[in-house]
PLY file of the C-alpha trace (Angstrom):
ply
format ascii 1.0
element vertex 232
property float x
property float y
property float z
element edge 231
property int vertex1
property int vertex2
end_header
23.71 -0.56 11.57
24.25 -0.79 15.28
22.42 -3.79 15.74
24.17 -6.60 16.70
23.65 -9.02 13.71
25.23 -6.84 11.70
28.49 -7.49 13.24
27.99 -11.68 12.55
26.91 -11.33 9.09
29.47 -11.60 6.04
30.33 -8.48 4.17
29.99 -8.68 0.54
32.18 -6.10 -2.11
34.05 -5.80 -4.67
31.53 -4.19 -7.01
32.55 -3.68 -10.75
31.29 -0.67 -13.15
29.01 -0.73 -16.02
28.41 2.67 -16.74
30.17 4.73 -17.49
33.57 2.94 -18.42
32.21 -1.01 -18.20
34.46 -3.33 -16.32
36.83 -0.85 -14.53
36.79 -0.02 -10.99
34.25 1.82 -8.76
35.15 5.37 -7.85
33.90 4.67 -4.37
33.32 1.49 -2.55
29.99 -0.43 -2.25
29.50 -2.74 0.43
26.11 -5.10 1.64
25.17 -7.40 3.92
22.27 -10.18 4.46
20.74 -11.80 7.34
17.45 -13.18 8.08
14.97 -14.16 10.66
11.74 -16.81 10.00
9.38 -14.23 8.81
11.98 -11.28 6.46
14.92 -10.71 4.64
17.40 -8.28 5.93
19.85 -6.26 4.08
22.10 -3.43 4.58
23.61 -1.67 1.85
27.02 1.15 2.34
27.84 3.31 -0.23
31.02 4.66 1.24
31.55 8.46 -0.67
35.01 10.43 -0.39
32.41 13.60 -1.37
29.90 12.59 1.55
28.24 16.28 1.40
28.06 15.71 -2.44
25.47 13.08 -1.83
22.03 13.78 -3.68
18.72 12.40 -2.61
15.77 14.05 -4.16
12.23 13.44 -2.24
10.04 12.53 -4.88
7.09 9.99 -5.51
7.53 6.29 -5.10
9.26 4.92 -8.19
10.78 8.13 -9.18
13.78 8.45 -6.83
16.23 6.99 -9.23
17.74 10.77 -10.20
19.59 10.30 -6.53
22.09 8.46 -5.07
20.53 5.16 -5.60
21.15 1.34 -4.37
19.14 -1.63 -4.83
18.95 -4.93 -4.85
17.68 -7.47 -7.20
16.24 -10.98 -6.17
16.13 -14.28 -8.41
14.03 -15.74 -5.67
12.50 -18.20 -8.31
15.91 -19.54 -9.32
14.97 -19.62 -12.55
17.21 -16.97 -13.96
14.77 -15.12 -15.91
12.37 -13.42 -13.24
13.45 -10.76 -10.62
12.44 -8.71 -7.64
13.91 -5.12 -7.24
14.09 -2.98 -3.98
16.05 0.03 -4.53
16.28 3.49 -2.20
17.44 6.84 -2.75
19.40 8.65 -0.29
16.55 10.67 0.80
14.59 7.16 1.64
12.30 7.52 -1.56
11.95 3.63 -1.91
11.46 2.77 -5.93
10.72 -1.67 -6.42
10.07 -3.14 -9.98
9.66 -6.88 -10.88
11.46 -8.04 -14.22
10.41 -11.09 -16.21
12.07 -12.47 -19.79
15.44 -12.44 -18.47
15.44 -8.39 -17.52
13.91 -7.68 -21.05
10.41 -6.74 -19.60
9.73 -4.44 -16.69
6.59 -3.60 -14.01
7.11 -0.66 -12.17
3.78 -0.57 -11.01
4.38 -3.62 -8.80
4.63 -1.71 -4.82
5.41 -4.67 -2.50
4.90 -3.75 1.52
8.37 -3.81 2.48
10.11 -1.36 4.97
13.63 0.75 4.46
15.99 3.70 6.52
18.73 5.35 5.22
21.29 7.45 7.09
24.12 9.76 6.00
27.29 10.71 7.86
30.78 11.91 7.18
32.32 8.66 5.09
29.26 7.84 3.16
25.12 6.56 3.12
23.71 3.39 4.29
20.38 1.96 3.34
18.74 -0.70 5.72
15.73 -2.89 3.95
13.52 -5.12 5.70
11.79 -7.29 3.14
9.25 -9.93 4.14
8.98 -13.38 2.52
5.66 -12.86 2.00
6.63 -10.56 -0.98
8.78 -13.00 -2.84
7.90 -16.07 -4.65
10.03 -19.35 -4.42
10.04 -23.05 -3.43
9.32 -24.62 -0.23
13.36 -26.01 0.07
14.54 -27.38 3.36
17.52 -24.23 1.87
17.13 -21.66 -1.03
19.00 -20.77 -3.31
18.57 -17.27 -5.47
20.16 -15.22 -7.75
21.07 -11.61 -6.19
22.36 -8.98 -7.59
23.33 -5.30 -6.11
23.33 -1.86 -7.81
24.22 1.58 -7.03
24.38 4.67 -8.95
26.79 7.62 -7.47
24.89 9.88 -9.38
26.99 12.90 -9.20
29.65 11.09 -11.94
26.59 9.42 -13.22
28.41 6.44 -12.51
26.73 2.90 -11.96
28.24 -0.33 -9.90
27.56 -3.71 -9.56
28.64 -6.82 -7.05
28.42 -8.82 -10.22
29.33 -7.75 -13.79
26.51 -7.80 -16.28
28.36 -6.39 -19.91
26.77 -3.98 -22.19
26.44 -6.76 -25.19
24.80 -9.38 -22.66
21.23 -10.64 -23.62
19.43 -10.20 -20.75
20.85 -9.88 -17.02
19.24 -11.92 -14.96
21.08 -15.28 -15.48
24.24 -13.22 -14.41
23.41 -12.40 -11.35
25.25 -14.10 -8.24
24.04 -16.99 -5.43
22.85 -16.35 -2.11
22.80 -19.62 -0.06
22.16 -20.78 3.41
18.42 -19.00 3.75
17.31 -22.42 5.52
13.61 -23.75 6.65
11.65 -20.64 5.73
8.04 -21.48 4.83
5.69 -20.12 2.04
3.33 -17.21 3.49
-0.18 -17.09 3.52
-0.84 -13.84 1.14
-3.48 -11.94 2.21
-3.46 -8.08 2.41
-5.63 -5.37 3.90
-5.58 -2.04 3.11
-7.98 0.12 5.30
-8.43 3.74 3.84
-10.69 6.52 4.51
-11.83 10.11 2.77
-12.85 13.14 4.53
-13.81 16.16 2.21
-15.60 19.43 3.16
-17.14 22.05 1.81
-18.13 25.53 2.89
-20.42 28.22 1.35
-22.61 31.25 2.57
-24.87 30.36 5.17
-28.44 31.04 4.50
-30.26 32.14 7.81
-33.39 29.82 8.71
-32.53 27.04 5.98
-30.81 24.38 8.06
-30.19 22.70 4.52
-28.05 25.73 4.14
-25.62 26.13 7.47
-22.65 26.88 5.63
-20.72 23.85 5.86
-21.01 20.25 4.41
-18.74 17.52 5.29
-18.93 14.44 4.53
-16.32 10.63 5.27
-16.13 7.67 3.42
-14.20 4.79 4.61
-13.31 1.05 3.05
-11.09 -1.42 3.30
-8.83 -3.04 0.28
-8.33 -6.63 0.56
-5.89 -9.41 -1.65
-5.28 -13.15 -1.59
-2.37 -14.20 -3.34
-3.01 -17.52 -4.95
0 1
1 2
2 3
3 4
4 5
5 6
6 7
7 8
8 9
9 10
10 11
11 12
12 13
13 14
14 15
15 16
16 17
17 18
18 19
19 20
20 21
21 22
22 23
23 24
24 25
25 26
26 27
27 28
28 29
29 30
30 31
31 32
32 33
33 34
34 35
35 36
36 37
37 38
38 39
39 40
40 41
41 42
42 43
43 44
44 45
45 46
46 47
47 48
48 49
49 50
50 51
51 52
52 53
53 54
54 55
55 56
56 57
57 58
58 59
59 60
60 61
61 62
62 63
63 64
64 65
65 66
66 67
67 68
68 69
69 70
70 71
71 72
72 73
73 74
74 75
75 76
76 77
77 78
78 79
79 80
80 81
81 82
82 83
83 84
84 85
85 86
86 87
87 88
88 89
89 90
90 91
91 92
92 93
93 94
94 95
95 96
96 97
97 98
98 99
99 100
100 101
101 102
102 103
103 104
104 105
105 106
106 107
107 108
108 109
109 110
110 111
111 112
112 113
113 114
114 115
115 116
116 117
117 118
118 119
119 120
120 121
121 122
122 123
123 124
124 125
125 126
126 127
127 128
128 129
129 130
130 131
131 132
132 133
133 134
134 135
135 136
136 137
137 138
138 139
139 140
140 141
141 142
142 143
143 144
144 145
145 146
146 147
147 148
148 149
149 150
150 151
151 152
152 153
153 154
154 155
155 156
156 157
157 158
158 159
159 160
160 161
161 162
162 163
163 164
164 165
165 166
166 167
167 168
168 169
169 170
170 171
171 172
172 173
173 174
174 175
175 176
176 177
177 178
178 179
179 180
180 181
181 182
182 183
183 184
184 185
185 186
186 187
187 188
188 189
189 190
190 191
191 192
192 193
193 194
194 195
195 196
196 197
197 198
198 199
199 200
200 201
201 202
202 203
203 204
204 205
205 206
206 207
207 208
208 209
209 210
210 211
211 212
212 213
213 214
214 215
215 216
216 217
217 218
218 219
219 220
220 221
221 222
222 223
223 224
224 225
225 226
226 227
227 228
228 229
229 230
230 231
């Protein structure tokens, strides 16, 4: 968080349980910040710990980092208060994202945006940096937006989760709780089109058989392709 921008933007706080006593204080303090350039959507998350060598981050899959230390946060981007975009990171930089739809009541893990993230520990605490590019958020073309945002972060050794904005256990749904980010000004809607080159190499090795050049002891063999998608 050296970067200079980091010093203009606001700092956001004040984060509220939910689990496990719901509306009491934090046991340790959360703090984000947002900026943004034409093209991404910048935010820095610090979970400031007491315990700093207690911190857990497990290196798992993508998607299955959530047993951690764990912050994310959620994006309204839509406005519509019913549809959101996750990015959440463990402490070990395993990067989990999910979309939600229905208010929060339906789920899509299987969404994995292209979106980039670092996270750093040191003596008071963890810091995730996320770099998220328009181009993986929906919205209107507004001379300003505005979205719903919400942030999260489980200190998972009290198995204790925190939020900027309070979301109670009896509420239906979550997403029309979330706060407002404004002032995200003259951004334009991206062209969506993705390539994915990939390739696959395999080889295989047997007995040689002297005099049979079908039979020299090795086979190998590389396949290559290229993934495209246009977002409509």
């Amino acid at each position: 968080r050296s970067d200079f921008v980091w010093k203009e933007a606001a700092v956001a706080g004040d984060f509220i349980q939910h689990e496990p006593n719901d509306g009491a204080p934090p046991t340790e303090k959360t703090q984000f910040q947002i900026a943004y350039d034409k093209k991404n959507l910048y935010v820095a998350i610090r979970a400031l710990d007491s315990k700093a060598d207690e911190i857990i981050g497990r290196v798992t899959r993508r998607d299955e980092g959530r047993n951690s230390d764990f912050v994310s946060i959620l994006i309204d981007s839509y406005f519509d208060h019913r549809t959101a975009f996750e990015f959440g990171v463990n402490a070990a930089g395993v990067k989990s994202d999910m979309i939600y739809s229905d208010d929060g009541d339906n789920e899509d893990s299987s969404w994995d945006p292209v979106w980039y993230v670092k996270t750093s520990i040191d003596d008071s605490g963890w810091t995730a940096e996320m770099r998220i590019p328009f181009s993986q958020l929906r919205y209107g073309e507004h001379d300003e937006q505005t979205w719903g945002i919400e942030v999260y972060r489980n200190l998972y050794r009290n198995q204790e989760e925190s939020l900027w904005q309070r979301i109670p256990h009896d509420a239906s749904g979550f997403v029309h709780l979330f706060g407002e980010l404004h002032g995200i000004k003259n951004i334009s809607m991206s062209h969506r089109i993705e390539l994915l080159p990939y390739a696959v190499g395999s080889v295989q090795k047997y007995k040689a058989e002297k005099g049979n050049p079908f039979a020299s002891g090795q086979d190998s063999e590389l396949k290559g392709g290229l993934d495209g998608k246009i977002g409509l």
